[in-house]
C-alpha positions in Angstrom: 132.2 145.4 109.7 131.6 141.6 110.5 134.2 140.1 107.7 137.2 140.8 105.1 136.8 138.9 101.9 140.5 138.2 100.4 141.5 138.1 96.6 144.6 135.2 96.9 147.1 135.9 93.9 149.2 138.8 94.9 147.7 140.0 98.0 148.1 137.1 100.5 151.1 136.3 98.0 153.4 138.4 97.6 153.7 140.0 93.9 152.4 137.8 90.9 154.9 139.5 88.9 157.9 137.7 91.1 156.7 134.2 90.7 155.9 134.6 86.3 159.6 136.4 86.2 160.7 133.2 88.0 158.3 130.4 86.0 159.7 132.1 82.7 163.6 132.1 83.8 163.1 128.3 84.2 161.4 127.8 80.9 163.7 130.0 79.1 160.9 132.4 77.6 161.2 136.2 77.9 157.9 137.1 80.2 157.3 139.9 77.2 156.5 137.3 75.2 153.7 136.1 77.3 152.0 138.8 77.1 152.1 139.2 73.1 150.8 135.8 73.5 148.1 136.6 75.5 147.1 139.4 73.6 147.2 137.1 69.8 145.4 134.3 71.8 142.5 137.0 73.0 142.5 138.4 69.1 141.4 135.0 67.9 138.9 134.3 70.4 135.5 135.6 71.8 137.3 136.4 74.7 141.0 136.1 76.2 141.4 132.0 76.9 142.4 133.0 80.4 138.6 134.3 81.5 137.7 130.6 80.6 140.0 128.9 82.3 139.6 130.9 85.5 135.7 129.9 85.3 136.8 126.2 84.5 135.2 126.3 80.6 138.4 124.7 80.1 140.9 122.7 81.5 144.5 123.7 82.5 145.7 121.3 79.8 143.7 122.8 77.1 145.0 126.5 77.8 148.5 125.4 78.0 148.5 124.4 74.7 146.6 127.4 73.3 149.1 129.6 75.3 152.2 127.2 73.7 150.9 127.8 70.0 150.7 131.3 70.9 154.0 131.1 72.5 156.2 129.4 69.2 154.1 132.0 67.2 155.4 134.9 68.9 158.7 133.5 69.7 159.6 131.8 66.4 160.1 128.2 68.3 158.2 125.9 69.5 157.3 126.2 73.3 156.4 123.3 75.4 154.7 124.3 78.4 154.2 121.2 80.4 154.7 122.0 83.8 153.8 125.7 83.7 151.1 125.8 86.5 153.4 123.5 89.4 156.2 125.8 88.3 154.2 129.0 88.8 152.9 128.0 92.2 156.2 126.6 93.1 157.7 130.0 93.0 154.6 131.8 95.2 155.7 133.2 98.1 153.6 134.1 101.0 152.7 137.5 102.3 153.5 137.2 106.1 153.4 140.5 107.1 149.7 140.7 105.8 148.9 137.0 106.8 149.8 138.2 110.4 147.8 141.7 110.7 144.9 139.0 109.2 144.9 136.7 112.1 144.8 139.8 114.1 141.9 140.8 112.6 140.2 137.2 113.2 141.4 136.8 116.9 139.2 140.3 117.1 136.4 138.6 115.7 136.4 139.4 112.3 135.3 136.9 109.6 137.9 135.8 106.8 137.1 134.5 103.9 138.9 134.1 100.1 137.6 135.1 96.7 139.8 134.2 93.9 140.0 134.0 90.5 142.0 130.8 89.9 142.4 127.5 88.0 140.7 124.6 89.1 143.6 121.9 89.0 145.9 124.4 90.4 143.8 124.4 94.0 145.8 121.9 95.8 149.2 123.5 94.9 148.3 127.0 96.8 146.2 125.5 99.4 149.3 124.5 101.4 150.3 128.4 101.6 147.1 129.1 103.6 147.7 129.2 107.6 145.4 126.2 108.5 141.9 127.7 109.5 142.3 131.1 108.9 140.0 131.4 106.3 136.2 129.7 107.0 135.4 130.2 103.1 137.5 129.6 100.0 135.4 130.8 96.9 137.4 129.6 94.0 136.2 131.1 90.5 137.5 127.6 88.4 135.0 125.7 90.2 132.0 128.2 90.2 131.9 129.1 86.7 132.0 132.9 86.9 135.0 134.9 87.8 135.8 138.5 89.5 134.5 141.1 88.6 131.1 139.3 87.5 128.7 140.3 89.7 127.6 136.9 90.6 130.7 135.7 92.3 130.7 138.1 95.0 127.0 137.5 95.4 128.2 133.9 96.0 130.7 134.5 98.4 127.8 136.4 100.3 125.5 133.8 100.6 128.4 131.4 101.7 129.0 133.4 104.4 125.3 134.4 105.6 126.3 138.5 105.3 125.0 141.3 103.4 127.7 143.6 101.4 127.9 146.1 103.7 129.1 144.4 106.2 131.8 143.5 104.5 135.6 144.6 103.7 137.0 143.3 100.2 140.5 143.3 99.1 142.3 142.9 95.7 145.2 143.9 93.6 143.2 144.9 90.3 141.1 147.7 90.2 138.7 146.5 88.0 137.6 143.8 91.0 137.6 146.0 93.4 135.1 148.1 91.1 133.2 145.0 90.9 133.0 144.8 94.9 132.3 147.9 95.3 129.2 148.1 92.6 127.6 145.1 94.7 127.8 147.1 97.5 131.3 145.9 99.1 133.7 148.1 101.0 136.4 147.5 98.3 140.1 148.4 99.2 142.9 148.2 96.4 145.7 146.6 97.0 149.2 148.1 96.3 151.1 147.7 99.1 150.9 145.9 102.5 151.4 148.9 104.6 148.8 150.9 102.4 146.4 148.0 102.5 146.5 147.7 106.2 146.2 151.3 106.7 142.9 151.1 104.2 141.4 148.0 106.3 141.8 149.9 109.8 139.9 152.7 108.7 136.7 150.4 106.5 136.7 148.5 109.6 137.2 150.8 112.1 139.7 149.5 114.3 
């Protein structure tokens, strides 16, 4: 196994669920109702908003103010989002315990790289969390136009790097993209914990 491809958003952070809980106690807004608003926002669409944003189909601005409509609709006052994205990064936390067994892996040899499904104007907020040149690759769905678990993106991230799927680890917290990975012929491991993610890396890579 020459590299381990990296989903960002709750793996090298720590849980996603943390830094929303946070956002939302600063905006006042139960995190509930963001998902009722996510859900309304996907029922009026051809898909949720979200899928376009994270492929850059539209801007940051423009699902702000989709998700605030959606927002006052479920909450029964108006909601004003401005902000949203720096407040949500501000409150990412990084995951040092698997940052750490990952430049183990790299002093060993192994490749890193990062596959994420992200927004395109939020880049240079999380950057800065990133241990300077750990990762060679940074594959960034908001500026590629496709997003995990489209085939495509991993096929990307493959060509980037010059490697064939089986030579390669992939981690991520959603099942679906790890079912993704593995259907292009990745070694996909599902994160839920750091402990159990580390455990499932020694044995893919066989260290």
């Amino acid at each position: 196994m020459k590299a381990v491809i990296s989903d960002f958003g709750g793996v090298i952070t720590l849980p996603l669920d943390e830094a929303f809980a946070q956002a939302h106690e600063e905006i006042g807004i139960p995190l509930s109702a963001l998902g009722e608003a996510m859900k309304l926002a996907a029922s009026r669409a051809d898909e949720p908003p979200l899928f376009k944003l994270e492929r850059g189909q539209i801007t940051d601005h423009e699902f702000t103010a989709i998700m605030a409509a959606s927002l006052s609709e479920v909450t029964g006052r108006e909601v004003v989002l401005d902000g949203y994205g720096e407040r949500l990064m501000r409150s990412l936390r990084p995951n040092e315990p698997l940052l750490g067994y990952y430049a183990q892996l790299k002093a060993k040899g192994v490749r890193l790289a990062i596959l994420t499904n992200n927004v395109r104007e939020w880049q240079p907020r999380w950057m800065p969390l990133l241990p300077t040149g750990m990762f060679e690759l940074i594959v960034d769905s908001g500026f590629e136009g496709v997003r995990k678990p489209e085939p495509k993106i991993y096929e990307i991230t493959l060509s980037r790097l010059g490697l064939e799927a089986g030579e390669c680890a992939f981690v991520d917290d959603l099942e679906v993209n790890v079912q993704g990975a593995n259907a292009v012929g990745l070694h996909g491991v599902h994160f839920r914990t750091t402990e159990q993610t580390i455990a499932d890396l020694e044995s893919v890579l066989g260290t």
